[in-house]
Residue, then its C-alpha position, 0 to 999 in steps of 0.5 A: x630092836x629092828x630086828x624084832x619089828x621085822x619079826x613082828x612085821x612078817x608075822x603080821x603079813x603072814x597073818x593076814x595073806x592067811x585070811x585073804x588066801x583062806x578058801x572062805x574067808x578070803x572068798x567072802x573078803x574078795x567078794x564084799x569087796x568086789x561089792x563095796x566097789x559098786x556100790x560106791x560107784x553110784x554112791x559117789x558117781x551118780x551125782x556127779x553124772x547128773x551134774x554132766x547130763x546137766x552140763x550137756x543137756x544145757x550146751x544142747x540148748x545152747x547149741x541148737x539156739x545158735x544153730x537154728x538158722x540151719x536145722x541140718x547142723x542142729x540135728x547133726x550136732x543135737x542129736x549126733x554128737x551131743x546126743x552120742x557122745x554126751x551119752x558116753x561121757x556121762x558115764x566117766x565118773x562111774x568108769x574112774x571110780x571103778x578104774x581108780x578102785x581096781x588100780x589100789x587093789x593091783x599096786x597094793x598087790x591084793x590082785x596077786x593074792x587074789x590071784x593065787x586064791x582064786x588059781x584053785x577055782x580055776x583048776x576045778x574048771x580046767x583052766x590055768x592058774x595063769x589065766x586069772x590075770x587075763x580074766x581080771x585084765x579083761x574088766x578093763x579091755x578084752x584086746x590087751x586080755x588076749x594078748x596077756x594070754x601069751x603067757x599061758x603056757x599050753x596051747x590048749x589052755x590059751x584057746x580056752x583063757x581067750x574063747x571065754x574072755x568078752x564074757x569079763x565085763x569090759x568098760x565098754x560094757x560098764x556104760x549100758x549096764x549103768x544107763x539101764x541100771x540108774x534108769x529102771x532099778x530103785x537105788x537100792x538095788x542098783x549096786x546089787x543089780x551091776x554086782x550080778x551082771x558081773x558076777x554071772x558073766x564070771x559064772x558063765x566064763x568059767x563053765x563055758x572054760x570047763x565046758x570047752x576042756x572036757x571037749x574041743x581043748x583036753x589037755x593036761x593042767x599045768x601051773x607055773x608058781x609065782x612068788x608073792x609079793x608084799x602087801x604094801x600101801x599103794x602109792x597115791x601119785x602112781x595110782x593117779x597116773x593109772x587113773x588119768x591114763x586110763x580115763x584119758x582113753x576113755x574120754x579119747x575113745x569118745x571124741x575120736x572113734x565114737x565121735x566118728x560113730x555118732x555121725x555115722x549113726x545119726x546118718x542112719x537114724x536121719x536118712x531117708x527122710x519121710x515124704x513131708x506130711x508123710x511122718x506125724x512126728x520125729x519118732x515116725x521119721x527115725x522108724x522110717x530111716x535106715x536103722x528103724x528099717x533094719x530095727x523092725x526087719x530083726x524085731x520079729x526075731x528079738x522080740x521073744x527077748x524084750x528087745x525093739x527095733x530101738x535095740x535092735x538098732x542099737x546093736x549094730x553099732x555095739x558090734x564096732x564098740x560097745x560103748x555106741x550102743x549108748x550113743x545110738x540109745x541116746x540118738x534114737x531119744x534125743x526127740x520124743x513125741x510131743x517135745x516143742x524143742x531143746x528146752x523141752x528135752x528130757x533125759x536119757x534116763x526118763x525115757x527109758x524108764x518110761x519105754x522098757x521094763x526092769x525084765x526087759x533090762x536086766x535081759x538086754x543087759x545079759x545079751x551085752x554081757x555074752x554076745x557080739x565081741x567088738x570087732x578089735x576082740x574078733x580081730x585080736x582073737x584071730x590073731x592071737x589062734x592063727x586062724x579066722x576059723x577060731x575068732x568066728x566060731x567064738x563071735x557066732x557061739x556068744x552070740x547065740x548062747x547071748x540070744x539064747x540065754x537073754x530068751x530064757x530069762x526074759x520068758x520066764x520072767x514073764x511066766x513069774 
């Protein structure tokens, strides 16, 4: 009897490995779920960060009551850290649903069927079947994609597996992507908006691979084969760990190196301060200061993108985490014309819709798919190829083909 379960149990496995390695089925399979992902993400998610843009915006009135005797530390707290911080953490529930959705796929051992599918495209685009584990990693963070890298054989096939990597949406990105999707698209599309975003990244990596072989990396394709393992249930206690590890990091990487940020950029936004009576308003000062200044000074260039100086600002502080572009957003809208006081405060969300378009999103949104690689990326990049040369050509060549390709889409927005 056994035996004959075991039989029947194989056949069972080979049946279904059938259907989820098929070239289309398994395609369209991997896909919709992909799909059902994001939009659980926001199905389950977006409630639960209005309950901690709530919860943060209410501290904030809190705070500053308290601290009103001494407008330095209520602005710094205010605007800086709440403003910053709170910005990031808000986006927590969408970053575990994702995390926790990825890690059932991994300890199911889906991704390595997945894996073994998609070893095909990567042939046709001139990458190692190997380097499908790096790309997948480098959802999570590009710096331990790279150093995943090491188990590409060829040299050649590693340089391209790494040059092409910050175009995998990373989690640090996936916060931008959710503040300008809730902000500006109609929750029906918003899942269908984010499955696009990571999907073109996807497409862009992969033609930049073939691109790079056909060019500065031939090489002969090699693939090691690797044996499958079982389809099983993930274990719920070890799928937990992976969650709470992950999202630990995430919260730590907001209180310590954001953190830090934050007041760094609320500095920028702060100083110099206006002549008194000089300003009409907060959002005169924040033009006046530092980061309004070098905003304006790029704003002649990006404008042919849909960004302003706000982005632009912005920006700077992606290049040390992409997650403080959020921050920087949440400091420079932290007061708005008009506004009397914390009570007046609105949120993050409102403002943007009311500030950028849905083309001006989906066009910044693009930019910060494809260009300015964290400084731990260009770090980790030059350590991985042994040379400064590789890390700054990767950093310099996303971020004009970022530029570039944000220019086209929003211009020929305009013209449709």
């Amino acid at each position: 009897m056994e035996g004959e379960e075991d039989v029947r149990d194989n056949m069972w496995r080979a049946r279904l490995d059938a259907i989820l390695m098929h070239k289309v089925w398994g395609s369209l399979i991997f896909l919709g779920l992909v799909y059902l992902i994001f939009f659980l993400s926001f199905a389950i998610g977006d409630p639960l960060v209005r309950l901690i843009q709530t919860g943060t915006q209410m501290f904030s009135i809190w705070a500053c009551r308290l601290l009103e005797p001494w407008p330095g530390l209520q602005s710094l707290l205010g605007e800086g850290v709440v403003g910053g911080v709170g910005g990031v953490l808000a986006f927590l529930p969408n970053v575990v649903l994702l995390f926790g959705a990825i890690t059932v796929l991994e300890n199911s051992g889906y991704m390595m069927r997945v894996s073994r599918l998609m070893s095909r495209i990567m042939k046709i685009m001139g990458l190692n079947g190997n380097s499908f584990a790096p790309l997948l990693l480098g959802f999570g963070c590009s710096v331990p994609a790279i150093l995943s890298t090491r188990r590409i054989e060829g040299r050649n096939d590693r340089l391209v597996t790494i040059a092409i990597l910050p175009m995998m949406s990373c989690a640090g990105r996936l916060p931008i992507y959710m503040m300008f999707v809730s902000a500006l698209f109609p929750s029906h599309l918003q899942a269908t908006v984010l499955f696009g975003i990571y999907a073109a990244g996807i497409l862009l990596a992969l033609l930049c691979a073939r691109l790079l072989k056909n060019t500065f990396f031939k090489t002969v394709q090699r693939d090691a084969p690797h044996r499958l393992k079982r389809l099983r249930i993930p274990s719920l206690r070890k799928v937990g760990l992976l969650m709470w590890s992950r999202a630990f990091m995430y919260v730590r990487k907001a209180g310590t190196f954001i953190l830090g940020a934050s007041i760094i950029l609320w500095f920028l936004n702060t100083y110099p301060r206006p002549e008194e009576g000089t300003a009409e308003n907060a959002a005169a000062a924040m033009e006046h200061s530092y980061a309004g200044q070098i905003g304006h000074w790029m704003e002649p260039v990006t404008r042919v993108a849909g960004f302003d100086w706000k982005v632009n600002s912005a920006l700077l502080g992606a290049f040390a985490a992409k997650e403080i572009f959020v921050t920087q957003m949440g400091i420079l809208y932290a007061v708005q014309d008009g506004d009397s006081g914390p009570e007046a405060q609105q949120t993050l969300n409102t403002r943007l819709k009311a500030s950028y378009t849905p083309l001006q999103g989906i066009s910044i949104m693009i930019f910060c798919l494809i260009a300015l690689p964290c400084i731990g990326t260009v770090t980790v990049a030059k350590r991985e190829a042994g040379t400064w040369w590789f890390a700054l050509a990767q950093f310099a060549g996303l971020t004009v083909m970022g530029f570039v390709t944000a220019t086209v889409v929003y211009q020929v927005g305009l013209l449709l």
